[in-house]
N, C-alpha and C positions, 0 to 999 in steps of 0.2 A: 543805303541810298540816302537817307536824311544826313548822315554823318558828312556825305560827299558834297550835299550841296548846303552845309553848316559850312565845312571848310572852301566855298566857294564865297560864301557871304562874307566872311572873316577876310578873306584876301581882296574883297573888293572888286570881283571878278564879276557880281549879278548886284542891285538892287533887294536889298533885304526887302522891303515892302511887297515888292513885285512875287519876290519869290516865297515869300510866305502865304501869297495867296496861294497859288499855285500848290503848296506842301499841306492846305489844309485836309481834311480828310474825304477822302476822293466817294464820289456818288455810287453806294454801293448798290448795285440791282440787286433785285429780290432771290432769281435766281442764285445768286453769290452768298446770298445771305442765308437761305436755307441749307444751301451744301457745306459751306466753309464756318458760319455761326453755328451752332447748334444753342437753342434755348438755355438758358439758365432753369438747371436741375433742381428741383426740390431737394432743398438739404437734407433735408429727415430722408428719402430713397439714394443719399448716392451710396452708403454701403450696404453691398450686397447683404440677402441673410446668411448666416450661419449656419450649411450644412450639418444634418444630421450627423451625430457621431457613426464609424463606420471603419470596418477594421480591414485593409486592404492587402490579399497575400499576393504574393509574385508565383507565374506558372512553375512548377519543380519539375527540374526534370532528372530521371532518375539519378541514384548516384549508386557506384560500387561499393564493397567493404574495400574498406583501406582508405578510400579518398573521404577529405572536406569538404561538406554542404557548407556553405556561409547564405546568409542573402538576410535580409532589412527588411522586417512587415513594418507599414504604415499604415497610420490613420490620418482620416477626416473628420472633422468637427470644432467641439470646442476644445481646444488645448487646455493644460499639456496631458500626454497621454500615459498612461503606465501600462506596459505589457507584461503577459507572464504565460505559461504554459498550464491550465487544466489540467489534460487527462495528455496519457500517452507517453509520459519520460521515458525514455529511453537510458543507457550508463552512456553519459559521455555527453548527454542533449547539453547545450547551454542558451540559455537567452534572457540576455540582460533587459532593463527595464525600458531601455531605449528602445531595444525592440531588433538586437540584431541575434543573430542565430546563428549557430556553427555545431554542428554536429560529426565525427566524422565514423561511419560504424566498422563495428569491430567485426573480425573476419569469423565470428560464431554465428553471425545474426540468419545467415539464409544457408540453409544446406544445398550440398551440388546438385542433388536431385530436382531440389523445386529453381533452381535457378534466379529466380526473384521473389522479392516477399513485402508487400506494403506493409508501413507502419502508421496508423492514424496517429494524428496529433489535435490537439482542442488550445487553441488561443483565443485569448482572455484582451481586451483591451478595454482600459479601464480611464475615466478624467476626471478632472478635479470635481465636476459633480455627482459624482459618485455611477454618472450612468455607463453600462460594460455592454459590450457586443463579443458575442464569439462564435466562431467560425474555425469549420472542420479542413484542416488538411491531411494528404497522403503524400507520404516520402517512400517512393519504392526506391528498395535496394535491390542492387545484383551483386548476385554470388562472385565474388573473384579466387580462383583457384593458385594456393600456393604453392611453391614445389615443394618436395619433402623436406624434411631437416636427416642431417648426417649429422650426428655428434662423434664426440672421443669414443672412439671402439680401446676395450681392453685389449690388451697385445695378444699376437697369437704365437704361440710357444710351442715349435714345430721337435720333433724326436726325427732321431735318424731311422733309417730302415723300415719306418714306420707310415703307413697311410695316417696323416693326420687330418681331423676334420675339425670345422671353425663352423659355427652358427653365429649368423651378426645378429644383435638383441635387437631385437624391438622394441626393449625402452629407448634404446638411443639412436636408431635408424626407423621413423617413424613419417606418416603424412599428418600435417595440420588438420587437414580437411577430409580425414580418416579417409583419402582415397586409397585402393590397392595399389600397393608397390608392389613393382619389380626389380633385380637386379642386372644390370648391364657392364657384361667385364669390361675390362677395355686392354687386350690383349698385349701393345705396348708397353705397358705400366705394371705386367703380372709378370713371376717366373717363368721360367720354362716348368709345363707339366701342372702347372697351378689352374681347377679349373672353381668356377662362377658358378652354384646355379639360378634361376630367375627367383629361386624363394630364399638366397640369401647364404648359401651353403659353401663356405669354403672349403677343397679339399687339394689336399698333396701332399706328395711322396717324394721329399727331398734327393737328392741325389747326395755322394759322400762331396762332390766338392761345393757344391750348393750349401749340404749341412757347414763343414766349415768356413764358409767366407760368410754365411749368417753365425757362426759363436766370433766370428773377429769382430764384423759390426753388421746389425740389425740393416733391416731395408724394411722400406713400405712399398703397399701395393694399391693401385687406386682403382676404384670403381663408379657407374653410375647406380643413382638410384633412381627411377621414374616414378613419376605417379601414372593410374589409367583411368580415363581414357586421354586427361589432355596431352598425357608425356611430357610434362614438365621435370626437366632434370637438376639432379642435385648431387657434387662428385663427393664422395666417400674417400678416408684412407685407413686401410688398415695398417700394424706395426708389426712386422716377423722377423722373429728372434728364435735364436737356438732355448732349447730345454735348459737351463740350470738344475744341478743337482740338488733337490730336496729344497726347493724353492716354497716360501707360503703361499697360504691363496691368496688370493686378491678379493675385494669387495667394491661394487660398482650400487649406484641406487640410482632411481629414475623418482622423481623429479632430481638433475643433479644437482643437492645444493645442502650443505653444513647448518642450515636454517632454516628454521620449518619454525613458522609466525600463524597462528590462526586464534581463534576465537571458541568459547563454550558452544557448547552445540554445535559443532562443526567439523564433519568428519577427516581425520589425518589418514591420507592414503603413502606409503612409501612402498617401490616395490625392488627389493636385493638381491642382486646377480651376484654369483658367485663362481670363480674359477681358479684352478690349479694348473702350474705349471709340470707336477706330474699325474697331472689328468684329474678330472674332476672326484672321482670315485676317492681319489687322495682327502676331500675334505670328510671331517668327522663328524661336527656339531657348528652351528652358526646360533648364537644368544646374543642378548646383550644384558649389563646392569645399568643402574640410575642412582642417582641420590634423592630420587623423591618417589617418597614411600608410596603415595597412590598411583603410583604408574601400572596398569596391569600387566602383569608377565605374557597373558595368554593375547595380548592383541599383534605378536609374532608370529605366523600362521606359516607352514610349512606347505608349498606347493609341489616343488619336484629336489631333489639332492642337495642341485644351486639354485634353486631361486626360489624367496621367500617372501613375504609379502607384510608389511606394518600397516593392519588397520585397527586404530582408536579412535573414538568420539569423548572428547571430553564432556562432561555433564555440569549442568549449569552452579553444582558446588564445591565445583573442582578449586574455582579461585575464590577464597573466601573473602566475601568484606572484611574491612574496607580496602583492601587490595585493588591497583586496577589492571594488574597483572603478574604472572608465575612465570618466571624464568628459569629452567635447569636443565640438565643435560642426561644422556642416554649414549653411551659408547656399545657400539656392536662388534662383535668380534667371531673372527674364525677361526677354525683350528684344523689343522689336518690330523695326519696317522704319526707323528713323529712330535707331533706337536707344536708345531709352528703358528705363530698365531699372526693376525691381518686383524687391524683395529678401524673405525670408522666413528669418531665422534660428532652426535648433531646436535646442535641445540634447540631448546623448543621454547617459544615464547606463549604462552595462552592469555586470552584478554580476558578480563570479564565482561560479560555480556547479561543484559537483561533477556530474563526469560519469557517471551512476548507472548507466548501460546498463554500461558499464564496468566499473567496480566489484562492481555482479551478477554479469557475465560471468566477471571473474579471482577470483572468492569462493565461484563455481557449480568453476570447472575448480578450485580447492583441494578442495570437498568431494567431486569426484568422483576426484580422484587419489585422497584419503587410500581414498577407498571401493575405488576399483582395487588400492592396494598392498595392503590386508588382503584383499581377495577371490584373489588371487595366492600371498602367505603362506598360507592359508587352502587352497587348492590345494596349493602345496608340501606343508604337513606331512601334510595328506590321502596324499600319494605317500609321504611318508615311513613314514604310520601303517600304512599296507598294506603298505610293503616290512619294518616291525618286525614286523607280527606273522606275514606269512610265516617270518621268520627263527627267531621264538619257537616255533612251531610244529614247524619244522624241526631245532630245537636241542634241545625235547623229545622228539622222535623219537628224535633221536641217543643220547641220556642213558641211552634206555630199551634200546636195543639193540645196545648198546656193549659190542666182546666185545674179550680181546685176550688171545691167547695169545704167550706167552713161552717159547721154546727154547735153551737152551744145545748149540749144535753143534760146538763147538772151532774150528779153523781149515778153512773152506768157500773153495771156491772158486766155485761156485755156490749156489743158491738153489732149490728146485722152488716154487712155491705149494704150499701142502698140502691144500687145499681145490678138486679139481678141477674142481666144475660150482658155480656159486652162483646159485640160483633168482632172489634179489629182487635186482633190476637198482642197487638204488641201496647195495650192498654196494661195498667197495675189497676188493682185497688189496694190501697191501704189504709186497714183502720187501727183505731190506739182507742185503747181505753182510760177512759181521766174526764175533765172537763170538758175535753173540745175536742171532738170528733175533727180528725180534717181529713181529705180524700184526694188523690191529688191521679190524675190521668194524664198518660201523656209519661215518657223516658225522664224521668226527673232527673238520672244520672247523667246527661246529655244538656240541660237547660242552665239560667241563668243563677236558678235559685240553687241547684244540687248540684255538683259535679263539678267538669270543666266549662268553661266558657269558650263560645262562640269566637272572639275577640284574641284570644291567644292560641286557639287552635288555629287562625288565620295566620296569626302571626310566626307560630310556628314553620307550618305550611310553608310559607313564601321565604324562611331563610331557608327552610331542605331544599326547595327549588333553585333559590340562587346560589345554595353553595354545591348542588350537585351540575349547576351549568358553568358553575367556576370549577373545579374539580375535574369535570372531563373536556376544559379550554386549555388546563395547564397540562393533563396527560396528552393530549392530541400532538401541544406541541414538543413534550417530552420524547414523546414517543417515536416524532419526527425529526428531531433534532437531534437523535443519538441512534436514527435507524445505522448508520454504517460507525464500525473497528473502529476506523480511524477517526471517526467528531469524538469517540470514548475517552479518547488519549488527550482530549483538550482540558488544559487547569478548569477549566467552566462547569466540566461536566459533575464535578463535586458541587461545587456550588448552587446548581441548577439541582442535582437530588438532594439536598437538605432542605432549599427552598421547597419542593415538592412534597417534601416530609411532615414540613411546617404549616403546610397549607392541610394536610391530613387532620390536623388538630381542630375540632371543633368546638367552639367557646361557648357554644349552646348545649354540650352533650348533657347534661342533666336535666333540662329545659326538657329535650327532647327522650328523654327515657332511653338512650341507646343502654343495649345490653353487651358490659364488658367482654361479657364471654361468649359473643355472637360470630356464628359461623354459618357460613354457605352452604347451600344447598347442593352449589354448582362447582366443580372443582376448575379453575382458573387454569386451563390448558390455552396452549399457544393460538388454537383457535380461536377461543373464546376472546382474549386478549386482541388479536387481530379485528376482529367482530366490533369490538370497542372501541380500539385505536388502530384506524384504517393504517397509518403508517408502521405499523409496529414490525421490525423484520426477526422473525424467530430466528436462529441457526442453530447448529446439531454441531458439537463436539465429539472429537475422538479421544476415548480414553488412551493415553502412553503410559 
């Protein structure tokens, strides 16, 4: 508006005088002025406060096996934030420090039975002033049901005139989700006379032109496999071929694969099908050799004719330091009656692996020695605090009632007491014979003039008590700070028992008469320790 009637004054269209009356600034009412001004703000109140720090999850809604959870927790407060996960990892959890999240679970996590299965989770959110909030969530998964797997069936190697029968293995026609399979022919896709049954059972009885147009060339035959109850299907083929004469066996393995990678302490399962093209009864012996000596012969376990089973565990010094792993190999081999041999080379990688039961075990007996030796010391001075202020007590007495008379009797040959009956039983008399009789009443062993002093049995006293309330300040939090496996495994935790060791030493012990070869009364059971050190968590080992 002012712009409009600037360029009306410039062209000479109004009277500038006139019209700057008119543009000066218009009579605001009050009304106008409380709605449309609002007061000038205290500048110290226009920024708001700083909400409390505050860790904000988004509702979850369940997810299946197989599928990505993604989603972004957020905070409130003072920036910037750092996130991270507590308790509850999962294989596969991920969540970066930003705060985003992606998990996606694996199809082992929930069985078909239970159908769903929550998994708690604990987030952490943390800011630059060190203050953290955390907050529990629940990620329910549903079971999602896979179809079966059909793998490579061994060929089936049919004889003429002959009812021949095929069993499909079950290492390699299998359900993920250990549901029951069945098998479903599918009558198209089979010979004539070729029958299915639901447990997997091939059988037939070639005809002679059937036998020959299988030696000209092989055919395959298809099937279903289901799983139950969902009937989820998965198609099969098998391979049918004529008999060859005096053909070798074959050798199949379940898991299928020429490399087999694991780690010490960790059981190697393989399992070996074995068949013959003139019938299984044809195989004679199934072994293998190696080139590394500590392979045991006997983890070859013989279950039925064909099929055998490879179970070893390697042991934790199987891969010697400084090695970080043993590579070598194992060929298995078949022989029939004629002699024909079927070879099957694997190779085995092994890692070395720390032996953690171990490790736990001599890191668990370090924190419970240190907790032993200061619960012991701990005892000691306890003996010693009670035997100080007995003696304090008894040294004040004496102070108070400490009498001594002195006699000059020239040259005696005797002595009488001079005090014939003395009521209080813990009075002396003692007399000397010489020039000067003296008599002295009253625990002289306890007093100023004989013994110890009043003055350092105090001072004694007060360091047994401040070193036994330092002593069970530093086991408390020893004893807290390494209750759980995992604080054990922190570099600290050395550091923190030496310290505790060093604090054992006491710069007073000859001051205080400790006796080197001082032992308990009480034997320092897990109890006891407990009793001591409220946090203290005992555990029980299994001997291996």
């Amino acid at each position: 508006m002012r712009k409009w009637i600037l360029s009306l004054i410039l062209g000479g269209m109004l009277p500038a005088c006139g019209l700057w009356a008119q543009t000066q600034e218009p009579e605001i009412l009050p009304d106008t002025l409380s709605a449309s001004t609002p007061p000038p703000a205290d500048s110290a109140h226009d920024t708001p406060p700083t909400p409390e720090l505050d860790l904000l999850l988004p509702e979850l809604e369940p997810v299946a096996e197989g599928e990505t959870l993604s989603f972004d927790v957020k905070a409130q407060g003072q920036a910037p934030y750092t996130f991270r996960l507590v308790e509850g990892t999962q294989p596969g959890v991920q969540l970066d420090s930003a705060g985003h999240f992606t998990w996606t679970p694996g199809y082992d996590l929930v069985g078909r039975l239970e159908e769903e299965k929550a998994f708690p989770l604990l987030f952490e959110v943390r800011n630059a002033n060190d203050e953290k909030v955390v907050k529990k969530a629940e990620i329910v998964v549903k079971h999602t049901n896979r179809s079966p797997v059909a793998g490579e069936l061994k060929p089936f190697y049919v004889q003429y005139n002959t009812q021949n029968t095929y069993q499909i293995e079950a290492g390699t026609v299998y359900d993920e989700d250990e549901d029951p399979i069945v098998f479903v022919p599918i009558p198209t896709k089979m010979p004539e006379g070729m029958k299915l049954s639901a447990q997997g059972e091939v059988s037939w009885r070639p005809s002679i032109t059937q036998f020959n147009a299988l030696k000209r060339e092989p055919i395959e035959m298809e099937f279903y496999v289901e799983d139950q109850p969902a009937k989820a299907r998965t198609q099969g083929t098998l391979k049918l071929a004529a008999t060859q004469m005096d053909l070798p066996p074959s050798i199949s393995v379940a898991p299928k694969s020429t490399r087999v990678s694991s780690k010490e302490d960790v059981t190697i399962n393989l399992k070996f099908y074995l068949s013959d093209p003139n019938g299984d009864d044809d195989i004679q012996a199934f072994d293998f050799v190696t080139n590394q000596p500590n392979f045991p012969k006997d983890a070859l376990v013989r279950n039925t004719d064909n099929q055998y089973e490879f179970i070893w565990t390697p042991n934790y010094d199987f891969v010697q330091d400084p090695l970080d792993s043993l590579t070598f190999e194992a060929t298995f081999f078949a022989l029939d009656k004629s002699r024909k041999r079927e070879e099957l080379t694997i190779e085995f990688t092994i890692q070395n692996a720390v032996n953690e039961e171990a490790l736990d075990r001599k890191l668990y007996t370090d924190y419970r020695t240190m907790l032993v030796r200061t619960w012991e010391m701990l005892e000691q001075l306890q003996e010693v605090e009670e035997r100080l202020k007995k003696d304090f007590r008894t040294a004040k007495r004496g102070k108070k009632n400490r009498s001594i008379a002195n006699a000059s009797l020239g040259a005696v040959t005797g002595v009488t007491p001079v005090i014939e009956s003395i009521p209080d039983p813990t009075k002396k008399v003692v007399s000397t014979i010489g020039g000067t009789t003296v008599m002295t009443m009253g625990t002289l062993e306890a007093t100023e003039v004989i013994g110890k002093s009043t003055k350092d049995l105090l001072d004694r006293l007060n360091y047994v008590i401040e070193k036994r309330n330092d002593l069970q300040a530093r086991g408390d939090a020893f004893a807290r700070k390494y209750a759980l496996r995992s604080s054990r495994r922190w570099a600290d935790f050395a550091k923190d028992r030496d310290d505790l060791r060093s604090a054992l030493s006491l710069k007073g012990v000859v001051a205080l008469e400790l006796d080197a070869g001082w032992t308990t009364k009480k034997k320092a059971t897990d109890k006891q320790l407990s009793q001591t050190f409220k946090d203290f968590a005992p555990e029980e080992w299994e001997s291996r």
